[in-house]
N, C-alpha and C positions, 0 to 999 in steps of 0.2 A: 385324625380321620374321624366325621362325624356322619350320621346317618341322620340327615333332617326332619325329612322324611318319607314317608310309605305309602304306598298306594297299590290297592289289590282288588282284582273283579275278575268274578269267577275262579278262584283258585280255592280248593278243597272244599270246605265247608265252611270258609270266611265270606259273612257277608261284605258285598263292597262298599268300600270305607279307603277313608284318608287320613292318615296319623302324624300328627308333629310328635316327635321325638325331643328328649332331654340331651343336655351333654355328656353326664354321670349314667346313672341307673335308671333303667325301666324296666320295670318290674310290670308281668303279665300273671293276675292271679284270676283263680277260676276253680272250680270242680275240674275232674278230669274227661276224657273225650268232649270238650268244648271248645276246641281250638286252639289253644294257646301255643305249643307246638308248631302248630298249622304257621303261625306267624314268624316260627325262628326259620321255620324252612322257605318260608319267601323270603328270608332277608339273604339264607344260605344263595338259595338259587342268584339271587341277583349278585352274589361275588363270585359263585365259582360256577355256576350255569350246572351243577348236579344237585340232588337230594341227597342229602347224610340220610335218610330212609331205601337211599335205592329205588329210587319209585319211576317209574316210567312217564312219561306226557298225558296218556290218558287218566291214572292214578289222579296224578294232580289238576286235571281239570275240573270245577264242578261240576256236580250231577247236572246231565241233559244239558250240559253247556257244549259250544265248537271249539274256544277258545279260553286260554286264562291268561291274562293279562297285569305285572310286577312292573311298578316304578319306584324308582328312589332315587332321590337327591342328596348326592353327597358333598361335604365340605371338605377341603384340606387344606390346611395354611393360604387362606380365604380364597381361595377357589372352589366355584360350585359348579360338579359335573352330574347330569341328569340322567340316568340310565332305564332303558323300558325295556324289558325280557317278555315276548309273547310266547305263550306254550299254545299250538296245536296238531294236530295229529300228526302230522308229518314232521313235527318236528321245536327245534327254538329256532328265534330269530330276535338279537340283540342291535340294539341302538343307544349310541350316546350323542346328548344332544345333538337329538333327532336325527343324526347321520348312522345309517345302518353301518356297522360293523362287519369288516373281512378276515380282517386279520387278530390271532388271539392277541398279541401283543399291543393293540389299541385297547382292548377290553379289561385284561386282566392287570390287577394292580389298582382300578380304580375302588374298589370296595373291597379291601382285604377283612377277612372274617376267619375268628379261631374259633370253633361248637365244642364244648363239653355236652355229649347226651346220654343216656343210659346206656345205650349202642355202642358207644365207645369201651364199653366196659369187656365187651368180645374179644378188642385186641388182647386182653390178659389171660384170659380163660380159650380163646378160639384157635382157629388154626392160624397155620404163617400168611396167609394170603391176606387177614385182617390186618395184621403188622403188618406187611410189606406197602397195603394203599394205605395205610395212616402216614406212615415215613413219606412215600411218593407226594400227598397230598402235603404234607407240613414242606417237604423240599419246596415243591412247587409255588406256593405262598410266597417264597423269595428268591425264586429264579425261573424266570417264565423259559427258559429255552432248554429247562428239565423235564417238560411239558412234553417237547418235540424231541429230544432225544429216546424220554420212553416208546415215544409213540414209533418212531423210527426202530428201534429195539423191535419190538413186539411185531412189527410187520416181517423184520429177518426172521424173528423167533418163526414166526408162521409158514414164509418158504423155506427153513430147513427141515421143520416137523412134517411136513409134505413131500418134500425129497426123501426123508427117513422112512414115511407110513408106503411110500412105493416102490423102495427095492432098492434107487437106481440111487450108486452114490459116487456115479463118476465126477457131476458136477457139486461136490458135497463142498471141497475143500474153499473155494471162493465164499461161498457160506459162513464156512469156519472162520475166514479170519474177519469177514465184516461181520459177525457176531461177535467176537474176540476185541474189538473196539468199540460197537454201539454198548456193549453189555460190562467192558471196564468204564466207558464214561459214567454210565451209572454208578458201577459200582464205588469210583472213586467220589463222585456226589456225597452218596448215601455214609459215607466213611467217614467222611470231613463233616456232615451233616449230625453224625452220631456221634463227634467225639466233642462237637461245640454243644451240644443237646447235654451232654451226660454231664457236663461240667453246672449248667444250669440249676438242671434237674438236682442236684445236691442241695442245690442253696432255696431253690423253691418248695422242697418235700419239707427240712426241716423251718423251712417259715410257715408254712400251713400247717404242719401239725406239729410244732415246736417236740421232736424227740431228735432222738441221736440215733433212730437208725437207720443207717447205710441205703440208700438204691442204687442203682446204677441202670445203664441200659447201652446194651452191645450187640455188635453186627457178626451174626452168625453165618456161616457159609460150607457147613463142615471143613474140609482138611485144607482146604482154599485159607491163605492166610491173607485178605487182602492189606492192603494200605493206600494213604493218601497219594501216592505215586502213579501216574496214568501209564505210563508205559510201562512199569511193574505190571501194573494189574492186567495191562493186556497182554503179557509174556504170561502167566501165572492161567489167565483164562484161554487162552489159546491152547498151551499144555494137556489142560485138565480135557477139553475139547475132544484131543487127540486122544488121550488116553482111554474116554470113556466111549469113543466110538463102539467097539463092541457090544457091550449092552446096550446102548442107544440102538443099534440097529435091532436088537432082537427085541426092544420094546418099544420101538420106530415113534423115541419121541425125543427132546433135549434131555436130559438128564443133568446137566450143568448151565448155571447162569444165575445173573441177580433177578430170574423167577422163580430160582430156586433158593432165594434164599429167607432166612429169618433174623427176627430180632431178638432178644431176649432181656426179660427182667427180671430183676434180683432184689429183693433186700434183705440185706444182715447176709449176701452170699449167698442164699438159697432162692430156687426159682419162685417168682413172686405167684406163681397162678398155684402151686402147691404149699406154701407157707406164708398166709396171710387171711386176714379175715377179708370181708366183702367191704367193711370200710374202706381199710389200709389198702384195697385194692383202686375204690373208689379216687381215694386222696391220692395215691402217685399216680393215676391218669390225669386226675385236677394239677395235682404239680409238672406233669409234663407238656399241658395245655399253656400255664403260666412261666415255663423256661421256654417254651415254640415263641410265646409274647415275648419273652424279653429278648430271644435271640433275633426276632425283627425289628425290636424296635434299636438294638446295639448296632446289630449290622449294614440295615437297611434303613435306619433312624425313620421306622414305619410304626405309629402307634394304632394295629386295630383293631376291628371292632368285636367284641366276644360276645359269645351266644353260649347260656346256661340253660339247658334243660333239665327242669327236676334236680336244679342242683342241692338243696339240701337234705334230699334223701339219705339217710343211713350215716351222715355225719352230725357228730354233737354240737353243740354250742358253743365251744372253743375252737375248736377246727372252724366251724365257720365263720366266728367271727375275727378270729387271722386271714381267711379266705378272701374275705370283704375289707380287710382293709388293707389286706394286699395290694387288691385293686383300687380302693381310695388314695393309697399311697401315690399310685399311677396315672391318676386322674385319666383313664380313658372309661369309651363307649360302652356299657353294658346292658345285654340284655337278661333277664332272666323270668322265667319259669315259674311257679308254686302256687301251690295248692293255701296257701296263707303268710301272711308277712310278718308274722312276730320280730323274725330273723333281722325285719331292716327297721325296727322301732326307731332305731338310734341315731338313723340318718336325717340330718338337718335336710328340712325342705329343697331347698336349692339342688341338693342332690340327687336326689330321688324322683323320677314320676311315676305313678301309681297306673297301670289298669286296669280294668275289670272283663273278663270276658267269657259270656255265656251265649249257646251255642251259635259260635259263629259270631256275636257282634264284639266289637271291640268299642269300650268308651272308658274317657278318662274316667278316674274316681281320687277321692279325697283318703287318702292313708286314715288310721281307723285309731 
């Protein structure tokens, strides 16, 4: 899966411009608040139609603009599909070759995109609600109809929270058990998701930072013990439902479900956001970016395309240069980030495109 290329008018503070793309590396270097950024979040939007910034439609419009305007051409095993994402106020409206889009399952899959960005670094240090949409977001990358079941989930979650905040809980029980099955199919996802993830995640932490020690990462749920079992898990969540209905009513909200629940990381067995430095916290979000790639491309035999923000911040020159050729190993799409290129001295032409970008313009440049 390649990204040919780009095309952007009026989005943020990128002037409009048209970019051909490498097959390897493309490196976007610049001073900082000059856009460069700016460029990974239109390539995000055009795969997953959100901001990894959280930013709303007007956010990403430019100044005094009505509209902002994302194309991209992508390849896959010689097939070229062309996709245009318009942002205006009221909203997105997506098209692939030129035929407007209804359905998420025409749409998604065509530009798959994994982001490392400084942001990501929350999940470690943040509350559960960061964990729980990084898991939702990576499931979803290789199962579009994990999509519609959360969404489906979250709409019972909303009329049972509503039947709780007003008293009345004759009609509770219908409630319970269609939350008792939208909230085990999650949870059996997120299970099976986490136990193929952790297996990864071993062999890509000690490749990037060639040590021996241990991470792991596991699905928290307090006293819920789930499993890869669907109908377990909806005996198991149906239970817990029933049990906690009292409290639930006296604080007229769910109290149980995979909204409530977290993820948790470890290494050496201790929780990684209290026993680890800012690097090592760094490098197992980077190695759980690179076991998310490799569990798409084993599973879904899907190689693609990664976005690096500010990736070599706070990592040394050995960690990054396993990092990189991790991915040369891989030969897929990269984008990345920085503030200067020492880091890819060593990459043969062919690999590498170089750009330069200051504020707002994007143009090629010759490596230095």
């Amino acid at each position: 899966m390649i990204l040919s290329r780009l095309s952007v008018q009026s989005f943020r503070n990128l002037a409009a411009t048209t970019v051909e793309f490498g097959t390897g590396f493309n490196i976007f270097c610049g001073d900082n608040a000059q856009g460069k950024t700016n460029i990974l979040e239109s390539i995000y939007l055009l795969g997953t139609l959100k901001s990894f910034r959280m930013a709303k439609n007007p956010e990403l419009i430019g100044w005094e603009k009505q509209f902002s305007l994302i194309k991209g051409l992508i390849s896959d095993d010689g097939l070229n599909r062309e996709v245009d994402l318009l942002l205006d106020q009221a909203g997105k409206k997506v098209r692939v070759d030129q035929k407007t889009v209804v359905r998420v399952a025409d749409f998604f899959g065509i530009l798959t995109v994994v982001l490392f960005s400084p942001e990501e670094l929350t999940m470690v240090r943040g509350a559960p609600e960061s964990r729980r949409r990084y898991l939702d977001r990576a499931i979803f990358a290789g199962d579009v109809i994990y999509l519609t079941r959360h969404h489906e989930y979250m709409r019972i979650l909303k009329q049972r929270n509503a039947l709780l905040r007003s008293g009345d809980t004759s009609s509770l029980e219908p409630w319970n058990e269609q939350l008792a099955v939208a909230g085990a199919q999650l949870v059996t996802s997120r299970v099976g998701y986490i136990g193929n993830i952790d297996k990864l995640l071993k062999e890509t932490f000690r490749e990037i930072t060639d040590t021996n020690d241990e991470v792991a990462i596991s699905y928290h749920s307090g006293s819920l013990a789930y499993s890869e079992d669907l109908n377990d898990n909806i005996d198991r969540l149906a239970a817990a439902l029933n049990k906690r209905r009292e409290p639930e009513l006296l604080q007229r909200t769910t109290l149980t479900g995979p909204h409530r629940d977290d993820i948790v990381f470890t290494i050496n067995g201790k929780p990684l956001r209290h026993s680890s430095s800012q690097g090592q916290q760094r490098c197992f979000v980077l190695a759980l970016k690179m076991a998310e790639i490799e569990l798409l491309r084993r599973c879904r035999s899907v190689s693609p395309v990664l976005l690096l923000d500010d990736m070599t911040s706070e990592l040394d020159s050995r960690r990054i240069a396993n990092l990189l050729k991790f991915l040369t190993d891989r030969r897929m799409q990269v984008f990345v980030t920085t503030t200067g290129t020492n880091d890819f001295e060593l990459f043969e032409d062919n690999n590498l495109r170089l750009f330069h970008v200051e504020q707002g313009t994007v143009r090629p440049a010759n490596k230095a």
